[in-house]
FIPAFI-128100 format. One record per residue (C-alpha): x, y, z; residue in one letter. Coordinates in Angstrom, 2 decimals. Layout:
<pts>
<pt <X,Y,Z>,'a'>
...
</pts>
This chain:
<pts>
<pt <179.80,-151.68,-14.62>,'x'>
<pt <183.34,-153.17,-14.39>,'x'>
<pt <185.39,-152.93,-17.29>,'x'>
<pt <185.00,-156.51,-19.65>,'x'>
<pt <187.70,-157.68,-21.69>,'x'>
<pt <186.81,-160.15,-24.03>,'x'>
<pt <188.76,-163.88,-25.01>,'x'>
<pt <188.56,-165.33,-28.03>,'x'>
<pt <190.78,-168.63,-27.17>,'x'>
<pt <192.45,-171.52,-28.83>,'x'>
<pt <195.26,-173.65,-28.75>,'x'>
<pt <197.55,-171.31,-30.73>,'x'>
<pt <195.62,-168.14,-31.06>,'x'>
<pt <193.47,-165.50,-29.09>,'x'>
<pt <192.02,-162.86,-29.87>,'x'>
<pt <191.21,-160.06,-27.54>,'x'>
<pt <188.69,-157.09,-27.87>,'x'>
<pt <188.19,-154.22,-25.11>,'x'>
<pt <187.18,-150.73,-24.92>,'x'>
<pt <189.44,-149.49,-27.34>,'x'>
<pt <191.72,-152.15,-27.93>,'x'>
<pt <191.44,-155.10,-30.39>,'x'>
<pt <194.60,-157.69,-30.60>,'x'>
<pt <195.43,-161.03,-31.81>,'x'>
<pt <198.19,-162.93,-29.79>,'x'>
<pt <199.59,-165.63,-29.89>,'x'>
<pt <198.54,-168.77,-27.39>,'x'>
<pt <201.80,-170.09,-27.17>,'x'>
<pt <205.29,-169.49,-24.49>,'x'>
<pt <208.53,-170.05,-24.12>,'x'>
<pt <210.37,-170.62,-20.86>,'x'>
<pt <212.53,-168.04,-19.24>,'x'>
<pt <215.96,-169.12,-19.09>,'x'>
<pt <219.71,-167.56,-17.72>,'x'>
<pt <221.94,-169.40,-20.59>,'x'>
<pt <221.43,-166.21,-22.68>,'x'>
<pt <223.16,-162.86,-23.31>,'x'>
<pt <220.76,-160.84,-21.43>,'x'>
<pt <221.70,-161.84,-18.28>,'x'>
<pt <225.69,-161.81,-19.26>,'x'>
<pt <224.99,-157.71,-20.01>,'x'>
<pt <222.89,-157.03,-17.36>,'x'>
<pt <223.64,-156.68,-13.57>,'x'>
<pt <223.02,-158.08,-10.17>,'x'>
<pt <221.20,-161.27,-12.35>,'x'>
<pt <219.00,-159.23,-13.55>,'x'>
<pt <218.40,-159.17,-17.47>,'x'>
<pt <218.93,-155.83,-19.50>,'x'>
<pt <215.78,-154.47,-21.25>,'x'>
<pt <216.06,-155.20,-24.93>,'x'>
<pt <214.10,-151.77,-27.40>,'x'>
<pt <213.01,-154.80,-29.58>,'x'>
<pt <211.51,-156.96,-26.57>,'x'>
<pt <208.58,-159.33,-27.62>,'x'>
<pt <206.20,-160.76,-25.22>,'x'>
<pt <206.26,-160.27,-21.10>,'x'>
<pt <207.83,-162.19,-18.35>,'x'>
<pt <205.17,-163.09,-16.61>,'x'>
<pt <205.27,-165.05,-13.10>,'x'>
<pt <201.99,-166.13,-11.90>,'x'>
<pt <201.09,-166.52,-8.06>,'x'>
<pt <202.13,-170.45,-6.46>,'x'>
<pt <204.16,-171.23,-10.07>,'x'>
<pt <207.72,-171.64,-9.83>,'x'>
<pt <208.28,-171.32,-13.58>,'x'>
<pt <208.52,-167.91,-15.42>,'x'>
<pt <207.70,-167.77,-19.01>,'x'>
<pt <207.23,-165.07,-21.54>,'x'>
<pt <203.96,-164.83,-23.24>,'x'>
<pt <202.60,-162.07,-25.80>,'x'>
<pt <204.28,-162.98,-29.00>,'x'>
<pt <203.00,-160.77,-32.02>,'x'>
<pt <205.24,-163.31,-34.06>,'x'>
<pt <207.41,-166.49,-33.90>,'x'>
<pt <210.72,-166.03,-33.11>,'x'>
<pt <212.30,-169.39,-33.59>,'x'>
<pt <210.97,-171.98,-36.32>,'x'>
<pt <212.43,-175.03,-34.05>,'x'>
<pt <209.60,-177.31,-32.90>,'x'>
<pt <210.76,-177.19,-29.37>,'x'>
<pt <211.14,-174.05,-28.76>,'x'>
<pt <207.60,-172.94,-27.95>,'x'>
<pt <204.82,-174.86,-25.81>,'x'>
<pt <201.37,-174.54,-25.53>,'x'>
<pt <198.88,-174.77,-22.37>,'x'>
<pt <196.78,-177.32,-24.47>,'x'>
<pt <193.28,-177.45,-26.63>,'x'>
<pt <191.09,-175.00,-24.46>,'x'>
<pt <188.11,-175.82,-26.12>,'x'>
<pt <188.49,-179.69,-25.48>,'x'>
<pt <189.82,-179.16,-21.95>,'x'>
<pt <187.69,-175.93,-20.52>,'x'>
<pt <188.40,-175.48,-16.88>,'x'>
<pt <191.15,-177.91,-16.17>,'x'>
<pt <194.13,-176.28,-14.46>,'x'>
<pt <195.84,-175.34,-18.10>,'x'>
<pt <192.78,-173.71,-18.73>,'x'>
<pt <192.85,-171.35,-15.98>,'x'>
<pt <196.41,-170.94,-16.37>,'x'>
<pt <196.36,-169.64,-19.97>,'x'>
<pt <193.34,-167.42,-18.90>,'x'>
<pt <195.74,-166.22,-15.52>,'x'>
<pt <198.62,-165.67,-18.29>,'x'>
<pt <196.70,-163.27,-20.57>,'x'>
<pt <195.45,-161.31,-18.54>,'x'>
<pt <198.73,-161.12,-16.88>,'x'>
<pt <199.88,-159.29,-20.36>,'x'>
<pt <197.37,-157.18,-20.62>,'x'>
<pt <197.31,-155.59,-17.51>,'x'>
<pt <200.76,-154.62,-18.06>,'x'>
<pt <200.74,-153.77,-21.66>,'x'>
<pt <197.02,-152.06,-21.41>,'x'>
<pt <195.95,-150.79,-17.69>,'x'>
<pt <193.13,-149.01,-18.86>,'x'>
<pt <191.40,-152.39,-19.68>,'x'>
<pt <191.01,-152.79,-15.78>,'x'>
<pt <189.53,-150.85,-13.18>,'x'>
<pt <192.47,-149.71,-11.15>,'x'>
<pt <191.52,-150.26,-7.29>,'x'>
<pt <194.42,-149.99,-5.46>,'x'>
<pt <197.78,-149.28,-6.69>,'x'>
<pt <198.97,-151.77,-9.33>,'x'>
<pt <195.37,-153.92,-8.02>,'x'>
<pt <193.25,-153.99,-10.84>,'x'>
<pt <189.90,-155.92,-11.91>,'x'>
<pt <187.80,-156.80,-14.74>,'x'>
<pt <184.87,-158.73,-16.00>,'x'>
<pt <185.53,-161.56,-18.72>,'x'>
<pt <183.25,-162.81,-21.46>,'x'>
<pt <185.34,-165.83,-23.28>,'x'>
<pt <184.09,-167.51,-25.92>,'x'>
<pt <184.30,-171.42,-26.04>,'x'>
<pt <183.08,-174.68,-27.57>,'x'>
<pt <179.91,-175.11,-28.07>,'x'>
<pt <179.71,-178.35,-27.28>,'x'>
<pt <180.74,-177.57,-23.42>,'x'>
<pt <177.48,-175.23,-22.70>,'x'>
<pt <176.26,-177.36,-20.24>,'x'>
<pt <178.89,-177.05,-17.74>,'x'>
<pt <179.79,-173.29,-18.54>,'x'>
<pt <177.62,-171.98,-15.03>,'x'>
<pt <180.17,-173.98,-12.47>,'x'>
<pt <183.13,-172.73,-15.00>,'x'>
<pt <182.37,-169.40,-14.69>,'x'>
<pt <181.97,-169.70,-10.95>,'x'>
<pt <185.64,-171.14,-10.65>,'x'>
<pt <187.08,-168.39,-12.46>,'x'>
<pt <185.97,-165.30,-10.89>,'x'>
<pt <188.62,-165.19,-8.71>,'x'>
<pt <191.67,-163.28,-7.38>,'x'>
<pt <195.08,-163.68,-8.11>,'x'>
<pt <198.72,-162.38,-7.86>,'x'>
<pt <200.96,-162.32,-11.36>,'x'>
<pt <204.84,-160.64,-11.45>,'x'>
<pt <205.26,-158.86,-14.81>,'x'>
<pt <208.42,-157.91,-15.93>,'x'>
<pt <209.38,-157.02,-12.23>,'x'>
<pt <205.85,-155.56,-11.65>,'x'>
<pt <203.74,-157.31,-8.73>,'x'>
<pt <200.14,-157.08,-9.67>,'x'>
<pt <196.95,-158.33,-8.16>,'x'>
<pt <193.91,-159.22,-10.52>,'x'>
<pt <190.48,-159.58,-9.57>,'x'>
<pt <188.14,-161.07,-11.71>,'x'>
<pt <184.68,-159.99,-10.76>,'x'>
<pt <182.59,-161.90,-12.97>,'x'>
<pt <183.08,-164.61,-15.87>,'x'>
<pt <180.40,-165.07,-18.71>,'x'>
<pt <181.66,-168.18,-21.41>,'x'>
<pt <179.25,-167.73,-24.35>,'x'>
<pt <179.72,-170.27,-27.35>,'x'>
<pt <181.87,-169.03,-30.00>,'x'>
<pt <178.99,-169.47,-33.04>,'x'>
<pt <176.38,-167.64,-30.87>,'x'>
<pt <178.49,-164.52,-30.46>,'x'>
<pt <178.90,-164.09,-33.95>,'x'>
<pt <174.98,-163.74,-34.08>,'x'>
<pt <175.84,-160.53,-32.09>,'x'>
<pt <178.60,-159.53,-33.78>,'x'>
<pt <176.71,-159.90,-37.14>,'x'>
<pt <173.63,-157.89,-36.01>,'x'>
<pt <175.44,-155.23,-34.56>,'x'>
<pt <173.89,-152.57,-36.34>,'x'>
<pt <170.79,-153.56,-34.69>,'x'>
<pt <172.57,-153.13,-31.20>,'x'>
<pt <173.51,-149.81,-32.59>,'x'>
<pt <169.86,-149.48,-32.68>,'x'>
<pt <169.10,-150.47,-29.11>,'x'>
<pt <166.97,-153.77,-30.56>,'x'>
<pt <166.28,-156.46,-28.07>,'x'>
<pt <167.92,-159.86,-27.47>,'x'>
<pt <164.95,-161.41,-28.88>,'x'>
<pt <165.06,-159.62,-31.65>,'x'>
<pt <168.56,-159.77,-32.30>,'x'>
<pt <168.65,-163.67,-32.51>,'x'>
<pt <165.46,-164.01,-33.96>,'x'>
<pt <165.01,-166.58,-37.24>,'x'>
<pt <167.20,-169.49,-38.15>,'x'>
<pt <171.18,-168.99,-38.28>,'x'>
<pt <173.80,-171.31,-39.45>,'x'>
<pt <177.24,-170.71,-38.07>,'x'>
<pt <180.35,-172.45,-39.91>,'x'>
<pt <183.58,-171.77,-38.04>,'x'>
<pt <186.80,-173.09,-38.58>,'x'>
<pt <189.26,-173.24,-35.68>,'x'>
<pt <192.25,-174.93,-34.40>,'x'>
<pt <191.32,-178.47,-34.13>,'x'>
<pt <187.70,-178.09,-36.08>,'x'>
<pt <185.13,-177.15,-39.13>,'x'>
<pt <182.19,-177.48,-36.94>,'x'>
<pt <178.28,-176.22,-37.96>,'x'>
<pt <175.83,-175.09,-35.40>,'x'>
<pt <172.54,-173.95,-35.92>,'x'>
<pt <170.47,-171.35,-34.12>,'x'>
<pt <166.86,-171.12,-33.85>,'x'>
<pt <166.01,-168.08,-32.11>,'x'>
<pt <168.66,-168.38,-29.92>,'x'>
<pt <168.44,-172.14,-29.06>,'x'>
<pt <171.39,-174.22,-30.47>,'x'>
<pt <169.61,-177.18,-32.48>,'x'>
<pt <172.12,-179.03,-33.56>,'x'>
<pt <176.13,-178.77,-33.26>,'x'>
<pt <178.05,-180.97,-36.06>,'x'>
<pt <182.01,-181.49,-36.62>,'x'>
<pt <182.16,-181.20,-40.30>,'x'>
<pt <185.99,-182.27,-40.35>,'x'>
<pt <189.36,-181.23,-39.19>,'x'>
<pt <190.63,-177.97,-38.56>,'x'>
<pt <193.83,-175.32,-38.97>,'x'>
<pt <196.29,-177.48,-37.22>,'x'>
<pt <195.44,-180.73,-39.19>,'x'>
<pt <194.92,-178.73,-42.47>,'x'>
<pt <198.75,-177.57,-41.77>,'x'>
<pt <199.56,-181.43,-41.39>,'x'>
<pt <197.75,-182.06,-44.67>,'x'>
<pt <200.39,-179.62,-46.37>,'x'>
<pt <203.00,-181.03,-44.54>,'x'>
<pt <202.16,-184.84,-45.71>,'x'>
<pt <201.11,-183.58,-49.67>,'x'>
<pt <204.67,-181.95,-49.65>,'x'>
<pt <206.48,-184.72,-48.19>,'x'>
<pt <205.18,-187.21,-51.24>,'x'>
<pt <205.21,-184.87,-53.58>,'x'>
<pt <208.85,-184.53,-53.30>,'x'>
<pt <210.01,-185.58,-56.20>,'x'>
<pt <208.81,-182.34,-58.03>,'x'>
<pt <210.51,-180.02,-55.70>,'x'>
<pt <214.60,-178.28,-55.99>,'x'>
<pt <216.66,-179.96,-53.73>,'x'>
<pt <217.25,-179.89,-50.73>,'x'>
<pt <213.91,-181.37,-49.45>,'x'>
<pt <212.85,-179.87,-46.29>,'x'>
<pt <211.54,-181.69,-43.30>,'x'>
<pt <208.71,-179.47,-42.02>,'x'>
<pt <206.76,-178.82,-39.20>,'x'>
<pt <203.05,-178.63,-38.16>,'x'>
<pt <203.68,-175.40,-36.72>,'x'>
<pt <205.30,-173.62,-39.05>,'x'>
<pt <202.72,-174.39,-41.90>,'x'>
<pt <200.03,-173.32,-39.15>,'x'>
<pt <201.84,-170.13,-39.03>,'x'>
<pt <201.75,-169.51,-43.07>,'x'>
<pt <198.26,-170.43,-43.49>,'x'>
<pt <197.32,-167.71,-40.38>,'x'>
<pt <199.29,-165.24,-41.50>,'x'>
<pt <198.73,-165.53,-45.62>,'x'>
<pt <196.59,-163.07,-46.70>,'x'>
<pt <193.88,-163.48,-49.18>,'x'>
<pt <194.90,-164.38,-52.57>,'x'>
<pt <198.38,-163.96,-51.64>,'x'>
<pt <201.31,-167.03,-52.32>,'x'>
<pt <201.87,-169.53,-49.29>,'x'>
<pt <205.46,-169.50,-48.90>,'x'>
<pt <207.49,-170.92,-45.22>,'x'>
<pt <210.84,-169.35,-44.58>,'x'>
<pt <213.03,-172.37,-44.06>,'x'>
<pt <216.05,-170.15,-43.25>,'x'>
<pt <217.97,-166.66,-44.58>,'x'>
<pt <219.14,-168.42,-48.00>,'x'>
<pt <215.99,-170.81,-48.21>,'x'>
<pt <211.92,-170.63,-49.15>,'x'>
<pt <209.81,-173.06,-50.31>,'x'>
<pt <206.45,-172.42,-51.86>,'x'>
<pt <203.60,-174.29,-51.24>,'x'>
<pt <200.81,-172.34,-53.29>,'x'>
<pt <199.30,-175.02,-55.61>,'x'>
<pt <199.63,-177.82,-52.19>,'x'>
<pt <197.61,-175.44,-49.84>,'x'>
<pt <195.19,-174.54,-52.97>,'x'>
<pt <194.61,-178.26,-53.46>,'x'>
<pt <193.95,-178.87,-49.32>,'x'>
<pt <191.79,-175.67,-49.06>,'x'>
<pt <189.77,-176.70,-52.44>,'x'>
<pt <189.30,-180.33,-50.86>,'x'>
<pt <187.95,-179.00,-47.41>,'x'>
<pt <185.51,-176.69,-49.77>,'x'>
<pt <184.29,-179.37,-50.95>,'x'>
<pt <183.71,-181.20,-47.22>,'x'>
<pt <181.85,-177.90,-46.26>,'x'>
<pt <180.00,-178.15,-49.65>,'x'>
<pt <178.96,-181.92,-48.68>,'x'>
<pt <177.57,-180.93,-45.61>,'x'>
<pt <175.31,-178.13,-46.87>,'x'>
<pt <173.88,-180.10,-49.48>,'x'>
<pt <173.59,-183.26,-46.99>,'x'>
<pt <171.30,-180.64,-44.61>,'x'>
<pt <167.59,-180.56,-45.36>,'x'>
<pt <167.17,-177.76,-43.04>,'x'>
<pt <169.53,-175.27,-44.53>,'x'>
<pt <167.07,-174.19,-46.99>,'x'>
<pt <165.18,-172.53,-44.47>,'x'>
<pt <167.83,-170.50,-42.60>,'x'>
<pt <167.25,-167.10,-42.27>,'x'>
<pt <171.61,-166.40,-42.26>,'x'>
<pt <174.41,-167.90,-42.83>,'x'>
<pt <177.44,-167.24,-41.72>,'x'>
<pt <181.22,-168.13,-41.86>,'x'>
<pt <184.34,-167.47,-39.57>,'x'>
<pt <187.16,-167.93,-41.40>,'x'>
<pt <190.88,-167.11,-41.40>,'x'>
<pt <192.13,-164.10,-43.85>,'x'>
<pt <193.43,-166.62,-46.81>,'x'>
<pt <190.16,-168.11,-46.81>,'x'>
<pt <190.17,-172.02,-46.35>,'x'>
<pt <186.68,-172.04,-47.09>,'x'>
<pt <186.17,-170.54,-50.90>,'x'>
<pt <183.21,-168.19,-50.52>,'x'>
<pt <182.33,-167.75,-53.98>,'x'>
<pt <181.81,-171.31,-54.51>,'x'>
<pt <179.88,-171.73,-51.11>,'x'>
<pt <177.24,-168.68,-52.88>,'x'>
<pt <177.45,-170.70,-55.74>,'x'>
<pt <175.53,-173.60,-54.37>,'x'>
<pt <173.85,-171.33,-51.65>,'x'>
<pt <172.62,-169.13,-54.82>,'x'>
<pt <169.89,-172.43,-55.95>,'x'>
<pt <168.43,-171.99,-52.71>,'x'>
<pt <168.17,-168.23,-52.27>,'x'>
<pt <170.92,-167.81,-50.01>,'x'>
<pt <174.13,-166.58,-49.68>,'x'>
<pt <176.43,-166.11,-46.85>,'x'>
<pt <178.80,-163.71,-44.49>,'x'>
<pt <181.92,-163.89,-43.76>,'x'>
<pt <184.17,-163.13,-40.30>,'x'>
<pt <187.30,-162.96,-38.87>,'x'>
<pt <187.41,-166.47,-36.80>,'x'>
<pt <189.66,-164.74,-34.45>,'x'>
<pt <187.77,-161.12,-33.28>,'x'>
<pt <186.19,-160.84,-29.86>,'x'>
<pt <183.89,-158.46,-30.44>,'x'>
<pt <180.78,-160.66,-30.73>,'x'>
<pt <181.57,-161.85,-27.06>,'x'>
<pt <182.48,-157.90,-26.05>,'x'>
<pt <178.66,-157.09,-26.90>,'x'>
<pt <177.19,-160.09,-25.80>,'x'>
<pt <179.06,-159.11,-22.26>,'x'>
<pt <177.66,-155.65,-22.37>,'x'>
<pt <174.44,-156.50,-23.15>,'x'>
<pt <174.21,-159.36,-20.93>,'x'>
<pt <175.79,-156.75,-17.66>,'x'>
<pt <174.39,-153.83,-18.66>,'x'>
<pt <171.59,-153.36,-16.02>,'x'>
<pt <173.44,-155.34,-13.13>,'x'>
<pt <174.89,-153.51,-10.59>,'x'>
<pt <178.62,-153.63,-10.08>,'x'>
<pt <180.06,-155.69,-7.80>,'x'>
<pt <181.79,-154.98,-4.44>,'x'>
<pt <185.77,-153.90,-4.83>,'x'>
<pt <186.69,-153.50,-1.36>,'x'>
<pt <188.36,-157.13,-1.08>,'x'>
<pt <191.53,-155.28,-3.01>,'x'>
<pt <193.66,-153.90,-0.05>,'x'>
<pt <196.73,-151.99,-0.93>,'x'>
<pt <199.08,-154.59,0.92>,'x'>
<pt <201.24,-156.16,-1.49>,'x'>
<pt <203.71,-159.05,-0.26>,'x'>
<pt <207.23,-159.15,-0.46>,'x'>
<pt <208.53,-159.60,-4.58>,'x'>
<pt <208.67,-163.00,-5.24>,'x'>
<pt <212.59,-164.66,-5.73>,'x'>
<pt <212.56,-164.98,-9.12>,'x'>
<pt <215.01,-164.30,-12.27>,'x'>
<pt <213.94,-162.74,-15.64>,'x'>
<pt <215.53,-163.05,-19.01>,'x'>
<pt <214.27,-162.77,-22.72>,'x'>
<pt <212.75,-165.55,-24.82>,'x'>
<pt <215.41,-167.94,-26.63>,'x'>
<pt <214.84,-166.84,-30.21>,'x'>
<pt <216.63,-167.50,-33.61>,'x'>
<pt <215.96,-166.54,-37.09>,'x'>
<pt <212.93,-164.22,-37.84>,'x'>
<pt <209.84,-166.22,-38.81>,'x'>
<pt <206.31,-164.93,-40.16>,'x'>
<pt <203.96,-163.37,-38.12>,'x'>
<pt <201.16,-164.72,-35.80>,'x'>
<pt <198.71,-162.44,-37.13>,'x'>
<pt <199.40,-158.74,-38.81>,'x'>
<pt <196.86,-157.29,-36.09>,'x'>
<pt <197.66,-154.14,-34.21>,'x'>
<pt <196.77,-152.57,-31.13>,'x'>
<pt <194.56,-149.60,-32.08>,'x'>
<pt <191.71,-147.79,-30.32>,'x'>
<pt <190.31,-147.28,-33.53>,'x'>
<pt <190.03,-150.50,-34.80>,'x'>
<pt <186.52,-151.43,-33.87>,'x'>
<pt <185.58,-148.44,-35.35>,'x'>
<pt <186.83,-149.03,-38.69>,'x'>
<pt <184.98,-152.22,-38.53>,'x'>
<pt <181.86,-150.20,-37.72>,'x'>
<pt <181.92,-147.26,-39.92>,'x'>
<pt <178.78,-148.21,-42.36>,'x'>
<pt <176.49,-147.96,-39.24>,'x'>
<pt <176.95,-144.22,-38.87>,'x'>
<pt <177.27,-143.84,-42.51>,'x'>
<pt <173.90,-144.68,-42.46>,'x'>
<pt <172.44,-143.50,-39.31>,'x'>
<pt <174.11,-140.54,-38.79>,'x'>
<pt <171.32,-138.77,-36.96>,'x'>
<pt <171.70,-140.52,-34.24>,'x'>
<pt <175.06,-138.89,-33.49>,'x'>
<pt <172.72,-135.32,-33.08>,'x'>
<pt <169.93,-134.86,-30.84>,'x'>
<pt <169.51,-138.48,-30.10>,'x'>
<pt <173.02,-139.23,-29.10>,'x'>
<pt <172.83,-138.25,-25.18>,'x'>
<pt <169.95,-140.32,-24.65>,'x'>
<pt <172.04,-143.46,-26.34>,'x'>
<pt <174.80,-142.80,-24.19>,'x'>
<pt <172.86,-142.67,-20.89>,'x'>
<pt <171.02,-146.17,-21.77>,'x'>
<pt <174.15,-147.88,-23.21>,'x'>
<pt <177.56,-148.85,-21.44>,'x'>
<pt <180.78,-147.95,-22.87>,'x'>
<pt <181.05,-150.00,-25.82>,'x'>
<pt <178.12,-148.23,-27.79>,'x'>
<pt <179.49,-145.17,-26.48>,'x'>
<pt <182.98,-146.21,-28.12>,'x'>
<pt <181.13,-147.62,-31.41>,'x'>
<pt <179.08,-144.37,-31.91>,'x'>
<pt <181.43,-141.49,-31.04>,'x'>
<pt <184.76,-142.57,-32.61>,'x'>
<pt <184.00,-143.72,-35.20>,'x'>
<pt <185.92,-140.59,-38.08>,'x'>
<pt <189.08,-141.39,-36.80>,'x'>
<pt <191.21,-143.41,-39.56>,'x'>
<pt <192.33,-146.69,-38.35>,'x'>
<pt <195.79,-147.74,-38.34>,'x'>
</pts>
C-alpha cells in the first residue's frame, strides 16, 4: 500500500498526520521577493540560507510566482503581508484548491521524504485522504478523480516530481467517528461496527459551528449553527473597538487576523493577549470570555432546539485548545438527558489517516512505473526569504514528532497490553502501517 498522508484543511490552518509525523501549519504564504537582504549577502542572485529559516520556497510546475509556505508562526502582524488560497471547504476543487493541496505537499516532501514512497530519485508518491465539508459529499468521487495526478514542484532549489496515486475526501465530522473509536480499530472491529448507533458531531472551524448527525454511518442531517473562528475574531475586534472608552490609550486598530491568531494559539484557561508591538499588549480576556460565553449559548440553543439529540448514542466536539465552546456547561445541560460529550482537537488528521487505512487496506497498490528518472532542465527562477517584521504568536504550538500519535494513544495499550505478546505478529500481518505504528511505539515519551 502506498504511503497516505492525511489533510486536515482550512482557510488558515491544516493539519497533517502521517506515519510518524503529526503537524499543524499554517494555510497561509507570502510572496518571494529580491528587495530584501538575502539576496544583497548572497551570490550570483541567489539568496543565502538563513539557520532561523521559516517555511519553504516552493515553485510549483506552469506558475510563474514563487512563494514560501510552511509557517509554524506569523512573522509580520501587517494585514498585507500574508495571503491565503481561499475557503477550501466552500470552494473544493477549484484551481486554488488544487493549488494549496500542490503547495503542501510541496513542503512536505522536502521537509519529510519518508512520508512518500521514493520511486526514482527525488520522484516520490503518496496516497491522500483530506478531510472536507460535509456539505460537498456529493461531488467528492469526480474531486478525487481530478486530483490524483502528477506534478513537478521546485523546493528551495530542489526539483521534485509528485505523484499522487489515489485521493479519498471523507467529511471532516465522519472521521472523527474513527478517530473517536480508535480503540476499537486497535481491536480490528469492523466498519459497521465502528459507526454503529447515533453520533452527533459539533465542529467549529474557520468560517463555521456546524452539527451533523450520524446514523450508522449515514449523515442525517448537516446544520450551520452560526459563525466560526474567523468571524468570532471579528466579534473581538468590533466589542474592542466600542468598548474603547475603558481601555489605556493609545487605542489600537486591529486586525481579523491577528485576533484569529490569539484565539488559535491561547491555550486553555490561559489570558488572551495580541502583541501590538515590542513596547505594546493589549488584553482582551474578559472581550473573548464574553464572545466565547455568547457562542455557548448558540450551541446550547441548538441542542435544546433538537428533539433527536436525546437519543444519540455520542456526542462529540472539535474544538480549538482555549475552548470556544465551554464543555462543562454543554454536560451541564447534556447531564438532564443522560449524556455527556467528547472533546477533540478540530485540527488533527488522524481520524482521516485511519479512515484511509482502513478504507486501502486490502487494495492492491497501484502501478509506479509512470515515474521515469528524467528530470527537465531547473526552472529560471529566483529565491529569497519571506518579508517578515516583528515576532508575532504562534500558529499553533504543534511539533513534528514521531511520537506524537502515540502519546495520544497510550490508554489503549495500557489496557490491552496483551496484545503486544503472542498476538502482536498476527496484528501486524492483517493491519497496514498505522496500527503497526499505534501498537509498537507507543513507551516512547512524546516531545
Amino acid at each position: 500500500m502506498d504511503k497516505i498522508i492525511a489533510l486536515d484543511i482550512d482557510e488558515f490552518r491544516v493539519g497533517v498526520v502521517g506515519y510518524g509525523y503529526q503537524d499543524v501549519r499554517s494555510s497561509v504564504y507570502s510572496e518571494v521577493k529580491k528587495n530584501n537582504l538575502q539576496y544583497l549577502l548572497g551570490k550570483n542572485n541567489e539568496p543565502t540560507h538563513s539557520k532561523n529559516k521559516v517555511g519553504e520556497r516552493i515553485l510549483l510546475g506552469g506558475s510563474e510566482q514563487e512563494i514560501t509556505w510552511g509557517f509554524d508562526k506569523l512573522y509580520s502582524r501587517r494585514s498585507k503581508a500574508y495571503q491565503t488560497f481561499g475557503n477550501p471547504l466552500a470552494a473544493i476543487g477549484d484551481q486554488n484548491f488544487k493549488t494549496y493541496i500542490k503547495t503542501i505537499l510541496s513542503y512536505l516532501v522536502e521537509k519529510r521524504t519518508s512520508l512518500f514512497t521514493e520511486i526514482a530519485k527525488d520522484c516520490f508518491s503518496c496516497s491522500l485522504c483530506i478531510g472536507v465539508a460535509t456539505e460537498s459529499f456529493d461531488q467528492l468521487a469526480e474531486i478525487e478523480r481530478q486530483l490524483a495526478d502528477e506534478f513537478e514542484t521546485v523546493v528551495n532549489g530542489t526539483h521534485y516530481r509528485i505523484r499522487i496515486e489515489r485521493v479519498k475526501l471523507i467529511p471532516k465530522s465522519l472521521a472523527v467517528i474513527f478517530e473517536s473509536r480508535r480503540n476499537d480499530i486497535h481491536l480490528m472491529l469492523g466498519v459497521e461496527e465502528i459507526l454503529a448507533g447515533l453520533t452527533y458531531v459539533f465542529e467549529i472551524n474557520d468560517h463555521y459551528l456546524t452539527c451533523d448527525s450520524y446514523e450508522n454511518g449515514e449523515l442525517i442531517k448537516s446544520t450551520k449553527v452560526t459563525d466560526g473562528l474567523y468571524e468570532l475574531a471579528g466579534n473581538v475586534v468590533q466589542a474592542y473597538q466600542e468598548n474603547e472608552g475603558n481601555h489605556p490609550t493609545p487605542t489600537f486598530d486591529l486586525d481579523a487576523g491577528v485576533i484569529y491568531d490569539m484565539l488559535v494559539t491561547t491555550k486553555k484557561n490561559n489570558p488572551f493577549i495580541v502583541t501590538i508591538n515590542g513596547r505594546q499588549t493589549v488584553d482582551l480576556t474578559e472581550i473573548v470570555k464574553k464572545e466565547l460565553t455568547a457562542l455557548t449559548d448558540q450551541f446550547i440553543d441548538y441542542v435544546n432546539s433538537d428533539q433527536d439529540i436525546q437519543y444519540a448514542d455520542t456526542i462529540l466536539i472539535r474544538d480549538i485548545s482555549a475552548g470556544t465552546i465551554n464543555e462543562n456547561t454543554v454536560n451541564q445541560v447534556l447531564a438532564k438527558m443522560g449524556l455527556s460529550c467528547k472533546v477533540f482537537n478540530n485540527k488533527n488528521a488522524l481520524g482521516m489517516y485511519l479512515f484511509g487505512e482502513l478504507f486501502w487496506q486490502d487494495q492492491p497498490k497501484a502501478s509506479a512505473d509512470r515515474f521515469e528518472d528524467s528530470r527537465p532542465s531547473a526552472m529560471n527562477h529566483g529565491f529569497s526569504e519571506p518579508e517578515v517584521r516583528a515576532e508575532s504568536a504562534p500558529i499553533e504550538e504543534y511539533v513534528e514528532s514521531t511520537n506524537q500519535i502515540d502519546s495520544e494513544l497510550s490508554e489503549v495499550t495500557e489496557q490491552k497490553s496483551h496484545y503486544r505478546s503472542s498476538s502482536v505478529e498476527a496484528i501486524f500481518a492483517e493491519q497496514s502501517e498505522l496500527l503497526k505504528f499505534l501498537i509498537n511505539d507507543d513507551k516512547e515519551p512524546s516531545i
